[in-house]
gemmi code that builds the backbone of each chain (N, CA, C; Angstrom):
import gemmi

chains = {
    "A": [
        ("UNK", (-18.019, 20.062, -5.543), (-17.828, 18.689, -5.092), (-16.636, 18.620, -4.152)),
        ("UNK", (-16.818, 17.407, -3.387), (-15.359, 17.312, -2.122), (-14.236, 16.602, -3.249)),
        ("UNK", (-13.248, 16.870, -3.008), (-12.287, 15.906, -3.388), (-11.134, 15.526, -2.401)),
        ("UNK", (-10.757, 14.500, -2.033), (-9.962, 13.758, -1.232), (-8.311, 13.804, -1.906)),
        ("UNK", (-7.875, 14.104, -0.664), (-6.085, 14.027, -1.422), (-5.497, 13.009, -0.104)),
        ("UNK", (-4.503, 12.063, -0.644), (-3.693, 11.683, 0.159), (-2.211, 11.277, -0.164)),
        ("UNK", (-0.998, 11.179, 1.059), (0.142, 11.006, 0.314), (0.747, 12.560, 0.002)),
        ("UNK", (1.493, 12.616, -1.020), (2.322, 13.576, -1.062), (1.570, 14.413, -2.137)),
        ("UNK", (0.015, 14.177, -2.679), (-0.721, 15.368, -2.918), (-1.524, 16.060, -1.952)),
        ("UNK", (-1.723, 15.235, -0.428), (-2.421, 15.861, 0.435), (-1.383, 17.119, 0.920)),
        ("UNK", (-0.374, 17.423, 0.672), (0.703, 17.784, 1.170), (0.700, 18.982, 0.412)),
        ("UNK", (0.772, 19.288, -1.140), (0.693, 19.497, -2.180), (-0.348, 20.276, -2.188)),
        ("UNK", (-1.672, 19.814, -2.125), (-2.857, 20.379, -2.322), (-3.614, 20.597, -0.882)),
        ("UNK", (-4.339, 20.003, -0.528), (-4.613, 20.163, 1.086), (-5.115, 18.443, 1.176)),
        ("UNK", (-5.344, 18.114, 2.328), (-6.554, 16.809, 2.255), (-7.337, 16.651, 1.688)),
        ("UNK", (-8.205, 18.201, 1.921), (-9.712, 17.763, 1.397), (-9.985, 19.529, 0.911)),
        ("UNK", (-10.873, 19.174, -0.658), (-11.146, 20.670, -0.653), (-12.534, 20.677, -1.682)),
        ("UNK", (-13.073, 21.610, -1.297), (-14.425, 22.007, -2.133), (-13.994, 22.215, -3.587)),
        ("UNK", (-14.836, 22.011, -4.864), (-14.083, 22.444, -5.928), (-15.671, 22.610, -7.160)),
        ("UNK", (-15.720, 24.207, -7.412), (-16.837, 24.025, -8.416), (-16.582, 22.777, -9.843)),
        ("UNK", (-17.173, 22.029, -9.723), (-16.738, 21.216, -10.812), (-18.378, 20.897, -11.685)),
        ("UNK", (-17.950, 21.300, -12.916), (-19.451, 20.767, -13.758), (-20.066, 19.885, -14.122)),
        ("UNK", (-21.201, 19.321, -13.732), (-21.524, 18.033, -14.179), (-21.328, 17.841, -15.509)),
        ("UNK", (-20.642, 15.940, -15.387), (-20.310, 15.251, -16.312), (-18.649, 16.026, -16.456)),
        ("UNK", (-17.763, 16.347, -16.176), (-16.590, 16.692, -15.842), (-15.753, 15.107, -15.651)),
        ("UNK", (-15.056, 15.599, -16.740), (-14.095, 14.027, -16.616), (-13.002, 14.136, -15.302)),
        ("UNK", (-12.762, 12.211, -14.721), (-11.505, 12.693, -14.345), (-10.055, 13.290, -14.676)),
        ("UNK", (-9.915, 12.944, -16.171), (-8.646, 13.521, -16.688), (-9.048, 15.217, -16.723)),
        ("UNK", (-10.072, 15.840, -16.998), (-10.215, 17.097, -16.898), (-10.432, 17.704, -15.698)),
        ("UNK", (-10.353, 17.047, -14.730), (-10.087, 17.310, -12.797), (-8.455, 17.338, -13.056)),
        ("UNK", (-8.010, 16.207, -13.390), (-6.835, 16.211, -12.933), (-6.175, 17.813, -13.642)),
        ("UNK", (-6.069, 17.825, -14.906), (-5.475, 18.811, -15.579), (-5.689, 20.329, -14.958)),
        ("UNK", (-7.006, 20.452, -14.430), (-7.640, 21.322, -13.455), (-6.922, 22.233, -12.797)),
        ("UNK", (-6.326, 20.610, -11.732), (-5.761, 20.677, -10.924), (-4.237, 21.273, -10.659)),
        ("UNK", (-4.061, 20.353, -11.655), (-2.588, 20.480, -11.868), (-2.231, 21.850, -12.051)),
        ("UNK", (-2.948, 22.658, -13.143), (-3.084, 24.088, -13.586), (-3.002, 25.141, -12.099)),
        ("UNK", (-3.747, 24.661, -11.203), (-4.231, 25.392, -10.165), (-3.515, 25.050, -9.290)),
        ("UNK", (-2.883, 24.105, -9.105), (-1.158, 23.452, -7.935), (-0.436, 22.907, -8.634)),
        ("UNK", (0.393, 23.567, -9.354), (1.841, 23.022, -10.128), (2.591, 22.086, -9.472)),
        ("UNK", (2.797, 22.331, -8.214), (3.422, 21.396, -7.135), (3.108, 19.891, -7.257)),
        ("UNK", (1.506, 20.077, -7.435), (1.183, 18.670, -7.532), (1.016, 17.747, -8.948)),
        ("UNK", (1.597, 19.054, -9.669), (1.194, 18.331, -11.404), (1.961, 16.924, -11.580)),
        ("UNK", (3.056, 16.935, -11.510), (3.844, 15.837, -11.860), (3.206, 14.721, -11.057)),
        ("UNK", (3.033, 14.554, -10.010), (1.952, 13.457, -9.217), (0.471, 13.146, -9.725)),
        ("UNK", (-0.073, 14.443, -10.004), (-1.295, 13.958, -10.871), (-1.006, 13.253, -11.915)),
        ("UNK", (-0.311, 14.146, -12.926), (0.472, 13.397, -14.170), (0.589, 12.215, -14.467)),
        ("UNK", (1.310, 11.304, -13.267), (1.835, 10.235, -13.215), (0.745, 9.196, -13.506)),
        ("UNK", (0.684, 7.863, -14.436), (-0.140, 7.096, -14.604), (-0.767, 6.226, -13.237)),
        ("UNK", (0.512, 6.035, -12.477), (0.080, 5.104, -11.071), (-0.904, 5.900, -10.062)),
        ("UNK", (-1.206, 7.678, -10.018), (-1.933, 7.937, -9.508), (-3.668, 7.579, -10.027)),
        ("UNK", (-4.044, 7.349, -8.775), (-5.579, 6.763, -9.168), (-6.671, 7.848, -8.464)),
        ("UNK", (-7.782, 7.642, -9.544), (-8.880, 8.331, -9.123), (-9.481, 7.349, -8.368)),
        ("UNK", (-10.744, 7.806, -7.293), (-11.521, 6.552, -6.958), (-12.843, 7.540, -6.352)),
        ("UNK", (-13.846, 6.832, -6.768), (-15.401, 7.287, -6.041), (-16.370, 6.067, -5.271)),
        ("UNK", (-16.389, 6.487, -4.239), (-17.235, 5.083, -3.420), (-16.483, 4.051, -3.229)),
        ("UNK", (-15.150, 4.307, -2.873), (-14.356, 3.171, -2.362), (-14.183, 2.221, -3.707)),
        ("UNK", (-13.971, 2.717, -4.876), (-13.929, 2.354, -5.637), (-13.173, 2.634, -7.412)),
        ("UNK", (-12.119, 2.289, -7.626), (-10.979, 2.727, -8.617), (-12.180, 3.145, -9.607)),
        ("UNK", (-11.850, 4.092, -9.926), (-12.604, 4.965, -11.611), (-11.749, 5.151, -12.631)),
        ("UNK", (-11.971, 5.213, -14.142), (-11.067, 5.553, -14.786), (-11.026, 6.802, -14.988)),
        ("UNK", (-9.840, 7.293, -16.208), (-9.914, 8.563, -16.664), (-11.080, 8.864, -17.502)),
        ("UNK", (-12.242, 8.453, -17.787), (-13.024, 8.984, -18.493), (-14.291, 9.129, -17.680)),
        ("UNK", (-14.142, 8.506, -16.356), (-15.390, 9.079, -15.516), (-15.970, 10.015, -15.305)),
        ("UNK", (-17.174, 10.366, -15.094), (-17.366, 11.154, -15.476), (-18.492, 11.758, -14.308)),
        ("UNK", (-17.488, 12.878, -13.189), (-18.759, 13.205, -12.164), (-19.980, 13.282, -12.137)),
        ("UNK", (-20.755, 12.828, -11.060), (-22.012, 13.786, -10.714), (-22.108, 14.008, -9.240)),
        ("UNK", (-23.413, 14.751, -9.491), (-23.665, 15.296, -8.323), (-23.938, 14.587, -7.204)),
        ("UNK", (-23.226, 14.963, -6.168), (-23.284, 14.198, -4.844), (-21.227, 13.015, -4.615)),
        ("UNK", (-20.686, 13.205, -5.750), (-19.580, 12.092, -5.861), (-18.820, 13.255, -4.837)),
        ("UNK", (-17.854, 12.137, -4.236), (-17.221, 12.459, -3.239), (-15.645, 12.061, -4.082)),
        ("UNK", (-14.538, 12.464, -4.931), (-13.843, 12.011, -5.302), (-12.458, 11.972, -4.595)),
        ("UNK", (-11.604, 11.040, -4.336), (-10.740, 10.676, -4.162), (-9.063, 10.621, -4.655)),
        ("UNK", (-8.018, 11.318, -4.809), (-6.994, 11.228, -5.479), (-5.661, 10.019, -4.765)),
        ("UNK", (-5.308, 9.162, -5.049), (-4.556, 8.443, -4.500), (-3.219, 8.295, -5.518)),
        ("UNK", (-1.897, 9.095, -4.894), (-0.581, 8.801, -5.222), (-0.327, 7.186, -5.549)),
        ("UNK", (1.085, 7.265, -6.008), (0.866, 5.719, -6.073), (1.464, 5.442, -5.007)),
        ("UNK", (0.912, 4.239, -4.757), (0.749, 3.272, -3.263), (2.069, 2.758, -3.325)),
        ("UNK", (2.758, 2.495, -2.125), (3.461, 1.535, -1.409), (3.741, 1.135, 0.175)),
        ("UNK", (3.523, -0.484, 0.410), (3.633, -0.918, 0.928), (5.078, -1.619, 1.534)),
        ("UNK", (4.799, -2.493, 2.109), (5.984, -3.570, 2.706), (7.056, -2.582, 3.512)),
    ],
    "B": [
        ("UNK", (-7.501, -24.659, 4.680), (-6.656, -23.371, 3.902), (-7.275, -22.535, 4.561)),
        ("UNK", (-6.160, -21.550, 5.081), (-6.909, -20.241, 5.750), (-5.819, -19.202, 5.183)),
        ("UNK", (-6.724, -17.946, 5.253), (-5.944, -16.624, 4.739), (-5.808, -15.637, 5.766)),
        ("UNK", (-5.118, -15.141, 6.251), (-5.103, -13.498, 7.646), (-5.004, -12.542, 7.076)),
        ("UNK", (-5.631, -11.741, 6.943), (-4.771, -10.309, 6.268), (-5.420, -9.378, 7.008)),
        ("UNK", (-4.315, -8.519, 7.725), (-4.725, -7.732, 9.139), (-3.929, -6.391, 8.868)),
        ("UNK", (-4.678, -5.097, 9.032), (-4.411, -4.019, 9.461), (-4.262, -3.214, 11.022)),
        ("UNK", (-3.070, -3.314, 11.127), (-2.146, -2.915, 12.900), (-2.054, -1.765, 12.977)),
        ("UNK", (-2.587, -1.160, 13.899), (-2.952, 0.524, 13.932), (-1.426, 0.633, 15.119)),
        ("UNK", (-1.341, -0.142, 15.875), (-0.692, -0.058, 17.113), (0.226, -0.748, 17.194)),
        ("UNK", (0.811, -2.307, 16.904), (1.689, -3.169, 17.196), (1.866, -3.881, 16.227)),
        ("UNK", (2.714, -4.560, 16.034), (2.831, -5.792, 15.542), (4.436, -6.360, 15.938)),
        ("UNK", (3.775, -7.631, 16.491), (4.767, -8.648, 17.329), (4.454, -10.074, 16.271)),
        ("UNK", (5.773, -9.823, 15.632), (6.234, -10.907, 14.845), (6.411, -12.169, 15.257)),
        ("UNK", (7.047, -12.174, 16.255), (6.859, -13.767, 17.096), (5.754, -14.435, 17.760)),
        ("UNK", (4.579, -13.423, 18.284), (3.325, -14.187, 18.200), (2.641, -14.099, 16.385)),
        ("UNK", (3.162, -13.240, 15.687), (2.358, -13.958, 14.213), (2.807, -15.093, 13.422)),
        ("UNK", (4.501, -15.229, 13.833), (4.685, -16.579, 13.490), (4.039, -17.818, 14.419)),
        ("UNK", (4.033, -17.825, 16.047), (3.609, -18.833, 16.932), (1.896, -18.437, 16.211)),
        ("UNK", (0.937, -17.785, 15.884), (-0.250, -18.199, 15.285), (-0.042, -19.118, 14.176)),
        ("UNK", (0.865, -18.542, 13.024), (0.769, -19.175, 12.158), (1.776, -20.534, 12.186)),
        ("UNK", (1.906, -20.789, 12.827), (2.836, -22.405, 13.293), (1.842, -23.234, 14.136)),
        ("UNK", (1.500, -22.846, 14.456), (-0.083, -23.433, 15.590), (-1.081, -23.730, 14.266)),
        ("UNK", (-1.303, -22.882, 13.542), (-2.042, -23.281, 12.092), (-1.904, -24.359, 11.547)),
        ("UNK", (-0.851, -24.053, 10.979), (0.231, -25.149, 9.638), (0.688, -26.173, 10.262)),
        ("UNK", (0.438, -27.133, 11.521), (1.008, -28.002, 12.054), (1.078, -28.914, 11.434)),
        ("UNK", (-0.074, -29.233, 10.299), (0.232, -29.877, 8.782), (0.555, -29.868, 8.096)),
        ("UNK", (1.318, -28.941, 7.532), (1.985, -28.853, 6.641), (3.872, -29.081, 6.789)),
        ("UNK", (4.189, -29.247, 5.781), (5.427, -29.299, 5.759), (6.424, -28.119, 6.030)),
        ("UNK", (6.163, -27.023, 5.462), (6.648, -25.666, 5.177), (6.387, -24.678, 5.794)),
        ("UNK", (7.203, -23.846, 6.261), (6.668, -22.376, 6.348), (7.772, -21.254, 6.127)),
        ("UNK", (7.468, -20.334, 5.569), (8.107, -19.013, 5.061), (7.750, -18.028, 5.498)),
        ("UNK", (8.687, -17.109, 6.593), (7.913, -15.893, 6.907), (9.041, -14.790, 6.460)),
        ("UNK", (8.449, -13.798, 6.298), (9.134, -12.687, 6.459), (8.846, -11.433, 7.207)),
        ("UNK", (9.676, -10.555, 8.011), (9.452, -9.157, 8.559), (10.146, -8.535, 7.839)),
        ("UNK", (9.326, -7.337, 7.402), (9.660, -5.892, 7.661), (10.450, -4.964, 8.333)),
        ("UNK", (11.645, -4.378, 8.434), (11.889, -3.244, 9.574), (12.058, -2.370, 8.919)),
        ("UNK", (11.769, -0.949, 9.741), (11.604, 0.206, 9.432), (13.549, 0.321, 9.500)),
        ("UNK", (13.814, 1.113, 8.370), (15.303, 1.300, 8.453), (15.832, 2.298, 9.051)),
        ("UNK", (17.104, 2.934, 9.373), (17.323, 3.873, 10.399), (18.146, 4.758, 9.567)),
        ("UNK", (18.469, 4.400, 8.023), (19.072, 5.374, 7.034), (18.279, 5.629, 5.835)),
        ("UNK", (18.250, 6.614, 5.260), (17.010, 6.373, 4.143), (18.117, 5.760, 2.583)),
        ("UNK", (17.344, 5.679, 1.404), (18.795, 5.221, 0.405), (19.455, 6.077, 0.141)),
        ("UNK", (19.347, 7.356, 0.776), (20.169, 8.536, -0.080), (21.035, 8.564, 1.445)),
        ("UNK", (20.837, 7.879, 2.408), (22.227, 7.882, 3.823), (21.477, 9.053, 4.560)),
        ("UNK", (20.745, 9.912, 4.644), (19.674, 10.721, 5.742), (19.556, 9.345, 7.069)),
        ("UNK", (19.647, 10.304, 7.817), (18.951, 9.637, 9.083), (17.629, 9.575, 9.425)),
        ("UNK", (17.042, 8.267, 9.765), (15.744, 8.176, 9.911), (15.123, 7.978, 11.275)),
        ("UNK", (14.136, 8.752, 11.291), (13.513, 7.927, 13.010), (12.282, 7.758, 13.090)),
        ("UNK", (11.542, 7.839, 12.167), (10.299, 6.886, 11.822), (9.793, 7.037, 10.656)),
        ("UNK", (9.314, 5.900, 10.379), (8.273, 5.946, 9.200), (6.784, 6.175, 9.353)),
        ("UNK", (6.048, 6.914, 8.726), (4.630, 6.978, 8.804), (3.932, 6.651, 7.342)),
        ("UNK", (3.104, 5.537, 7.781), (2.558, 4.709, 6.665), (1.169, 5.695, 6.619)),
        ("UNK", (0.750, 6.464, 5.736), (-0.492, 6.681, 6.133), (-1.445, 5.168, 4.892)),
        ("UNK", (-2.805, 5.497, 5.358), (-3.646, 4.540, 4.924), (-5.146, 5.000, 4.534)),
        ("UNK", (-5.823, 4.550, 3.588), (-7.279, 4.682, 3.229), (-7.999, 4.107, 4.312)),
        ("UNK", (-9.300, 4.922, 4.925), (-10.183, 3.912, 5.520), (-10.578, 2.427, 4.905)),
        ("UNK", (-11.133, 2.238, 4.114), (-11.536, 1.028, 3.244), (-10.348, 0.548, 2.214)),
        ("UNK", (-9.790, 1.236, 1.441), (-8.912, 0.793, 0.272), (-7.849, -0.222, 0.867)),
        ("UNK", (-7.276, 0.304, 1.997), (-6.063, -0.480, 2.448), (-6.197, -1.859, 2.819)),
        ("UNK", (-6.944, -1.883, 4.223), (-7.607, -3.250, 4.128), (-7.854, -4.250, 3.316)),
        ("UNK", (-9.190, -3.596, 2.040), (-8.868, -4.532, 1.070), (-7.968, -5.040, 0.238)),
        ("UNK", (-7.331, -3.967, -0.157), (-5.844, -4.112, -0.746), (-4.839, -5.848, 0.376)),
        ("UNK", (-5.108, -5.640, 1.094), (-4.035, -6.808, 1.724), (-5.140, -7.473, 1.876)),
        ("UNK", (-6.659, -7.812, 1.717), (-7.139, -8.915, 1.610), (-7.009, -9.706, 0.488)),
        ("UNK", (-7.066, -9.087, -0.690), (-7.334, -9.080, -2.142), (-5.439, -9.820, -2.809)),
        ("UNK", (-4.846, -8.796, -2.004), (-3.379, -9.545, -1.979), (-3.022, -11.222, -1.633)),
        ("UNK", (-3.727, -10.905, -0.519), (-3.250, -12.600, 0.666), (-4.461, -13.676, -0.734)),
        ("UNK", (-5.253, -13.274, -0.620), (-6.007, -13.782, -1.570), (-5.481, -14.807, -2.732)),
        ("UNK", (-5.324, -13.586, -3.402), (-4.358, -14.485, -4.933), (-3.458, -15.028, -4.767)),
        ("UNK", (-2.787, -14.614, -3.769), (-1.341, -15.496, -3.142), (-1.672, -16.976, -2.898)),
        ("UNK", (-2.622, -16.606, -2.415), (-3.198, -18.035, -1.715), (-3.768, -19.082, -2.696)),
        ("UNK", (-4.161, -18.357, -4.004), (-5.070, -19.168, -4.856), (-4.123, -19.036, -6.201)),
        ("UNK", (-2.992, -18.757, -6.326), (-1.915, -18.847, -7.021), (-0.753, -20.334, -6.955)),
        ("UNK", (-0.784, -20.228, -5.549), (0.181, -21.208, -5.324), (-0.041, -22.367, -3.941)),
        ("UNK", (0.626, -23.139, -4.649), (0.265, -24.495, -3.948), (0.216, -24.248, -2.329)),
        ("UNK", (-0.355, -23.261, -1.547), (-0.207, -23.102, -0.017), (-1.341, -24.114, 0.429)),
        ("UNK", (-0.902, -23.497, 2.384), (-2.240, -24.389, 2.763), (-2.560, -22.901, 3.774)),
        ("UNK", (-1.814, -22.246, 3.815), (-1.863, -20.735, 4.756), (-1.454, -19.517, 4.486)),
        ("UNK", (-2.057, -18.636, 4.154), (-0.885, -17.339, 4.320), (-1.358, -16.518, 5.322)),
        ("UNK", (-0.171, -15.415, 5.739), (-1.122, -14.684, 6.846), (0.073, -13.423, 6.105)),
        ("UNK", (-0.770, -12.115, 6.822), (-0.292, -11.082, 6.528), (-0.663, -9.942, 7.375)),
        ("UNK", (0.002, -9.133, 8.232), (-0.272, -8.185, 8.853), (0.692, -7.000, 8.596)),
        ("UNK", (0.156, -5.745, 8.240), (0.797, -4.456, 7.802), (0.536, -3.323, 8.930)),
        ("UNK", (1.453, -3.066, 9.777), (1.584, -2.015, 10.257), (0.760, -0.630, 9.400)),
        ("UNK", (-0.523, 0.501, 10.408), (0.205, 1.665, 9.409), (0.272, 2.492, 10.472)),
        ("UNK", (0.246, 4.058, 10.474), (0.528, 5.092, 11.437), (2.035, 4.989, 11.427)),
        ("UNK", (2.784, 5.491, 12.853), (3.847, 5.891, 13.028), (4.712, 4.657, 13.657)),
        ("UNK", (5.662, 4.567, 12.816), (6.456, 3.620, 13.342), (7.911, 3.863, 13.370)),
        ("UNK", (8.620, 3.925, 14.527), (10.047, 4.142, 14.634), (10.886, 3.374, 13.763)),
        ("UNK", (12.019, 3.860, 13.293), (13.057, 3.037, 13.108), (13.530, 1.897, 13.508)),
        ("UNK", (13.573, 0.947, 12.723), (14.156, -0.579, 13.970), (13.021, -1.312, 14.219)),
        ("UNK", (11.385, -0.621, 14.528), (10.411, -1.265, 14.213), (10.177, -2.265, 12.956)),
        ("UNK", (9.367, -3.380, 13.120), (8.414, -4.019, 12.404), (7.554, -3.502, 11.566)),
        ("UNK", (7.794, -3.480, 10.263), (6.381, -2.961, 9.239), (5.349, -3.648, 9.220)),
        ("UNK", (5.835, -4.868, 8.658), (4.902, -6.149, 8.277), (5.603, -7.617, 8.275)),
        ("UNK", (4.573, -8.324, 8.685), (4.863, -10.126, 8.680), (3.900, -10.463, 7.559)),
        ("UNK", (4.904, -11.304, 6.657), (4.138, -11.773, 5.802), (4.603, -13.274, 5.638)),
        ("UNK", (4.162, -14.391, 5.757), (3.904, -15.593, 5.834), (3.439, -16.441, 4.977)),
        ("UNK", (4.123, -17.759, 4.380), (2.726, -18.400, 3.714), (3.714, -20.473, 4.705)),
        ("UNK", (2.090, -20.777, 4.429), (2.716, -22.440, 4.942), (2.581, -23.472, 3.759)),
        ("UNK", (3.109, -24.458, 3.428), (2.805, -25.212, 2.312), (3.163, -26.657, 2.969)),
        ("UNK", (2.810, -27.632, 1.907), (3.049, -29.135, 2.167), (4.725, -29.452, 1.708)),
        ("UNK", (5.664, -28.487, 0.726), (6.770, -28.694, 0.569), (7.324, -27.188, 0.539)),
        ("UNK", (8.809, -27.294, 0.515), (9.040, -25.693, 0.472), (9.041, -24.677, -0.507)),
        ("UNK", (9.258, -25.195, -1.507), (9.228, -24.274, -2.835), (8.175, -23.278, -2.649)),
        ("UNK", (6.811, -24.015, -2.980), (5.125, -23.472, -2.796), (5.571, -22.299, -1.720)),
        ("UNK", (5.929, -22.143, -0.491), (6.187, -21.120, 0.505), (7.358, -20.203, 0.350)),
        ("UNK", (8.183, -20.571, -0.509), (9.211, -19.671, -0.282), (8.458, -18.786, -1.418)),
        ("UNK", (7.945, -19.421, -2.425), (7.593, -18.255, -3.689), (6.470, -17.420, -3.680)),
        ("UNK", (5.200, -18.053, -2.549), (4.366, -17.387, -2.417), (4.875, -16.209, -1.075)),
        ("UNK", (5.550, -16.196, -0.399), (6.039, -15.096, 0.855), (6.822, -14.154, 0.122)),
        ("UNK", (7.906, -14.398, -1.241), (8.099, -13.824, -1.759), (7.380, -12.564, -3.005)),
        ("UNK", (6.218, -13.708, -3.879), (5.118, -12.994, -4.653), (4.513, -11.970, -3.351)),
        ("UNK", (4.060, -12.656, -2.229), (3.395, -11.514, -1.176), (4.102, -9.981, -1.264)),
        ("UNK", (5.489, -10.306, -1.293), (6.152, -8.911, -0.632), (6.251, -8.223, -1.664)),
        ("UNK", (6.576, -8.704, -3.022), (6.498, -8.375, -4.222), (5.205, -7.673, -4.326)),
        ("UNK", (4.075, -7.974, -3.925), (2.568, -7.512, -4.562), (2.555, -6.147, -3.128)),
        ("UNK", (2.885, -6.494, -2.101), (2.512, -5.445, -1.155), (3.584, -4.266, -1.366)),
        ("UNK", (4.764, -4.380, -2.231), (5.407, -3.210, -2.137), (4.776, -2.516, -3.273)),
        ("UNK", (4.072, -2.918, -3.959), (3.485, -1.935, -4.967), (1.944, -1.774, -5.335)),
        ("UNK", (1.711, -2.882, -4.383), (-0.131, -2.144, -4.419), (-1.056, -2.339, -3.394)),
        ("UNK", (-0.337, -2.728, -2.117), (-0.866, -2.540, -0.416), (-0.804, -0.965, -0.656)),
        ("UNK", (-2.117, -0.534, -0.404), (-2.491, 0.968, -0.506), (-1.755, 1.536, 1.034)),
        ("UNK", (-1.089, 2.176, 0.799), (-0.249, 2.703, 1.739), (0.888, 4.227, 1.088)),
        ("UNK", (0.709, 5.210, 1.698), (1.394, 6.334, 1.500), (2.557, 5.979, 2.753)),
        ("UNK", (3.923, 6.212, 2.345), (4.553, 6.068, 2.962), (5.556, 7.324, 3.071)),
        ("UNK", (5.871, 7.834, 4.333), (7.131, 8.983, 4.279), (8.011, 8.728, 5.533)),
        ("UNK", (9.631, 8.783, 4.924), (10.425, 9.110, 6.117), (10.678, 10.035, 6.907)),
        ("UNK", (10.446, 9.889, 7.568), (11.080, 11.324, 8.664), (12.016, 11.059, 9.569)),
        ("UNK", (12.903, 12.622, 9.546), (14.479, 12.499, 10.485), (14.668, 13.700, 10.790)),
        ("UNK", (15.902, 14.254, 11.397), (16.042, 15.427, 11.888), (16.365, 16.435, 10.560)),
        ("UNK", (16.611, 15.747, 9.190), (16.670, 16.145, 8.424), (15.237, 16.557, 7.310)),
        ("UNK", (14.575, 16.352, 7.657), (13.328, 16.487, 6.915), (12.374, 15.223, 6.837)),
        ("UNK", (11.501, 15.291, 5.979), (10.238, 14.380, 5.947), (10.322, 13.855, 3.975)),
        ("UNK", (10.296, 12.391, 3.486), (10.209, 12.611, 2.086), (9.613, 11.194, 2.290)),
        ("UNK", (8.650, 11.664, 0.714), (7.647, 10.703, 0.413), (8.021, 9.500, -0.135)),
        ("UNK", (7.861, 8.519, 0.208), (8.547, 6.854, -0.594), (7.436, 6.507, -1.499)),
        ("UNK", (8.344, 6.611, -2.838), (7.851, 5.181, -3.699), (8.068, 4.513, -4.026)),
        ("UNK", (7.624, 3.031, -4.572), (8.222, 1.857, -5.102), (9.103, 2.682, -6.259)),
        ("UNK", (9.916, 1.877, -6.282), (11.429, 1.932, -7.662), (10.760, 1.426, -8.704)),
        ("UNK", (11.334, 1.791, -10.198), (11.111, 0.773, -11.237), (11.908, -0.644, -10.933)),
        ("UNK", (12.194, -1.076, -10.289), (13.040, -2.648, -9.624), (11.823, -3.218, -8.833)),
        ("UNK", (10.891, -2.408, -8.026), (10.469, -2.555, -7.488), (9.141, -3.655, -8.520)),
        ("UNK", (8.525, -2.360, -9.277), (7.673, -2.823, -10.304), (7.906, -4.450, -11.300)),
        ("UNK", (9.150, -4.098, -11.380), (9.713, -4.880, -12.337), (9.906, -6.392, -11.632)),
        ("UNK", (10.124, -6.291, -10.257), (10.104, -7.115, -9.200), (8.842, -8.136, -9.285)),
        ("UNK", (8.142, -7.243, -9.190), (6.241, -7.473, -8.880), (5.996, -8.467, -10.463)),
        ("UNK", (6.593, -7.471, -11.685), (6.082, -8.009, -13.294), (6.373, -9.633, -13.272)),
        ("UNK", (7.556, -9.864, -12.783), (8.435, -10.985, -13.445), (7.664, -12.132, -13.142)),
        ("UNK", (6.353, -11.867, -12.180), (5.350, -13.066, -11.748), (4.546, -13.111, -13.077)),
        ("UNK", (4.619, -12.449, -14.280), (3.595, -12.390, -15.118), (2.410, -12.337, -14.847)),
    ],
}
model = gemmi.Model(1)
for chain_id, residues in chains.items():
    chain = gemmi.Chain(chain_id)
    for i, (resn, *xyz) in enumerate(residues, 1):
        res = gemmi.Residue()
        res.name, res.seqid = resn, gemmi.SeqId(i, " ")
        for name, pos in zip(("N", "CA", "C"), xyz):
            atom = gemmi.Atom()
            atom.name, atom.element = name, gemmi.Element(name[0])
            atom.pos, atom.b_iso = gemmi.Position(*pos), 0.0
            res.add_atom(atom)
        chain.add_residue(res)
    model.add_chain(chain)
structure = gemmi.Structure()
structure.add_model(model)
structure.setup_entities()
């Protein structure tokens, strides 16, 4: 599956990267994944304000991929 | 009642978003604006020479629609407007104008304030400074959050 990075995990991890992931694969078990596989970016995954999102759209931690999801990692946001 | 909430790839000129939104509100009693500038020290005293906001295709946008929104349907306005810079913006630059108009002033000063409050912590926006000293990622503060809470 693709997964989307932006912010200071695109930095961390890359933008965008291919990732064998198994169907029905939670997001908290992406994140932990992840984290395992870029330490750099653990503490940012970690963090509660980072959000998952699929289809332009916030997911929780218990979502649960399939095939064809395009997933999204978003640091936490700021504006102004 | 009208709402603006605009994403600026390229400019933003604060004195034509106030002359829109004064041309608007010619009924109303009130208006409250505020700008943004990009600062030229970061809080740790680094020198800065621009900020780069990055942004979601879709998320961001809505994010400052969804913002101006509740603002608007929170408090006694008759206008808000809101435009957020993202991409690269120098130091000394304009981030964002954020605005609301009302029939008295209270209603405007608290909703321009709730605005800036809600956009520093959930206008989808990655933000980093950069200077001759390096590049570092900004996030809202717990003040920041705590800022945003106190609206309950």
């Amino acid at each position: 599956m693709k997964i989307l990075f932006y912010g200071r995990l695109a930095d961390a991890i890359a933008p965008a990267l291919e990732m064998q992931a198994p169907a029905g694969c939670s997001v908290a078990e992406l994140r932990q994944r992840l984290a395992s596989e870029y330490p750099d970016a653990g503490e940012t995954l970690a963090s509660r304000r980072s959000r998952a999102c699929v289809g332009d759209s916030i997911v929780g931690e218990d979502y649960r991929v399939v095939a064809g999801d395009e997933l999204e990692f978003l640091p936490p946001v700021s504006g102004g | 009642m009208s709402v603006v909430a605009r994403l600026e790839e390229h400019r933003l000129d604060p004195q034509a978003e106030l002359g829109e939104l004064l041309a608007q509100a010619g009924g109303s009693g009130a208006l409250v604006s505020f700008v943004g500038i990009g600062r030229p020290r970061s809080s740790s005293g680094e020198s800065v020479d621009e900020l780069v906001l990055q942004h979601h295709p879709v998320l961001t946008a809505r994010s400052l629609e969804e913002i101006a929104v509740d603002v608007a349907q929170r408090f006694d306005v008759s206008h808000v407007r809101v435009v957020h810079r993202c991409g690269r913006i120098p130091a000394g630059e304009p981030i964002v104008f954020a605005g609301a108009a009302s029939a008295h002033r209270r209603a405007a000063f608290q909703a321009a304030d709730f605005l800036m409050d809600r956009l520093k912590t959930e206008a989808v926006f990655w933000k980093r400074e950069s200077g001759k000293d390096g590049s570092t990622w900004i996030e809202p503060t717990e003040a920041d959050y705590a800022d945003r809470d106190r609206w309950g």
